[in-house]
C-alpha positions, 0 to 999 in steps of 0.5 A, a space after each residue: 083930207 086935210 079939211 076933214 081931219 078935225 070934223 069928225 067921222 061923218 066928214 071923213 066919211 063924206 069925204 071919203 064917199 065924195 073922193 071914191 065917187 070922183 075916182 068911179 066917174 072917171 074910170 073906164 071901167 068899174 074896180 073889182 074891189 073896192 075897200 073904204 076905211 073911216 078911221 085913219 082914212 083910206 081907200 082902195 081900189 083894184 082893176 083887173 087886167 083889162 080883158 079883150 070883150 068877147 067876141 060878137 056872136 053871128 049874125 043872129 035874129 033879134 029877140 022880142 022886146 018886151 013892152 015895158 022895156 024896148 031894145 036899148 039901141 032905141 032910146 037914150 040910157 040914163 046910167 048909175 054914176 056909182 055902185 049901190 042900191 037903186 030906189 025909184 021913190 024918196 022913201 018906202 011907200 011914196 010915188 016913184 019919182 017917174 015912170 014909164 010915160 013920163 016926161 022928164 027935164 035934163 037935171 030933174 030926180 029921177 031915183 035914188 042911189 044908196 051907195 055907202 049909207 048916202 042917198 045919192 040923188 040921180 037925175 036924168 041928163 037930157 031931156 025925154 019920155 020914160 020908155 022903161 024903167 031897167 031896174 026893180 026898187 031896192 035892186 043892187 046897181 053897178 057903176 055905168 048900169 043903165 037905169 032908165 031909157 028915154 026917147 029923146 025925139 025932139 026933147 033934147 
């Protein structure tokens, strides 16, 4: 962290924030501890022994879909690239930044995840219609959670 060193706490923090966030993209599954430190840098990570999934219960019937949120294998799922608290608006009290029924455009804010007093800009990665809304404002999000489904027919 060479360039951070002598620009003080908050780029040690961004930097710091910005080399865990690279870390949890690229990991097949998120760690089960986490810890970081500012002062004298650090951070630290701990996956725990991979576990066989469990095994795929019998063939049972489908549950009933909710309207506000269909079945996951029905659209395309935006997911959080990182932990942290998940907000649909810029701020309390503002519009959400989409909801169900929308359109949206690869690229464009579609929340917020507050991970490390960093408000993380989420967007969506492909073109589509907002079918559900996965999470409640202010709700705790895990790495890869989806956030949002989109129906992607002819969009993208």
């Amino acid at each position: 962290m060479t360039g951070a060193d002598h620009q003080g706490p908050a780029a040690t923090l961004a930097a710091l924030h910005a080399a865990l966030d690279r870390v949890l993209r690229d990991a097949p599954r998120p760690p089960t501890h986490v810890v970081v430190r500012s002062g004298g840098e650090s951070i630290e990570l701990t996956w725990s022994a991979a576990v066989a999934p469990p095994p795929a219960p019998e063939a049972a019937p489908p549950a009933p879909v909710e309207a506000e949120q269909p079945a996951a294998s029905d659209g395309h799922l935006v997911r959080a690239p990182l932990v942290g608290t998940f907000y649909v608006a810029p701020e309390p009290g503002a519009p959400p930044f989409v909801a169900v029924g929308d359109l949206v455009e690869a690229g464009q804010q579609v929340a917020i995840i507050e991970a490390m007093k960093l408000m993380n800009p989420i967007e969506a990665d492909r073109a589509g219609r907002v079918t559900a809304v996965l999470l409640k404002n202010g709700e705790g999000v895990g790495y890869d959670e989806p956030l949002f489904e989109l129906d992607c027919d002819g969009q993208g």
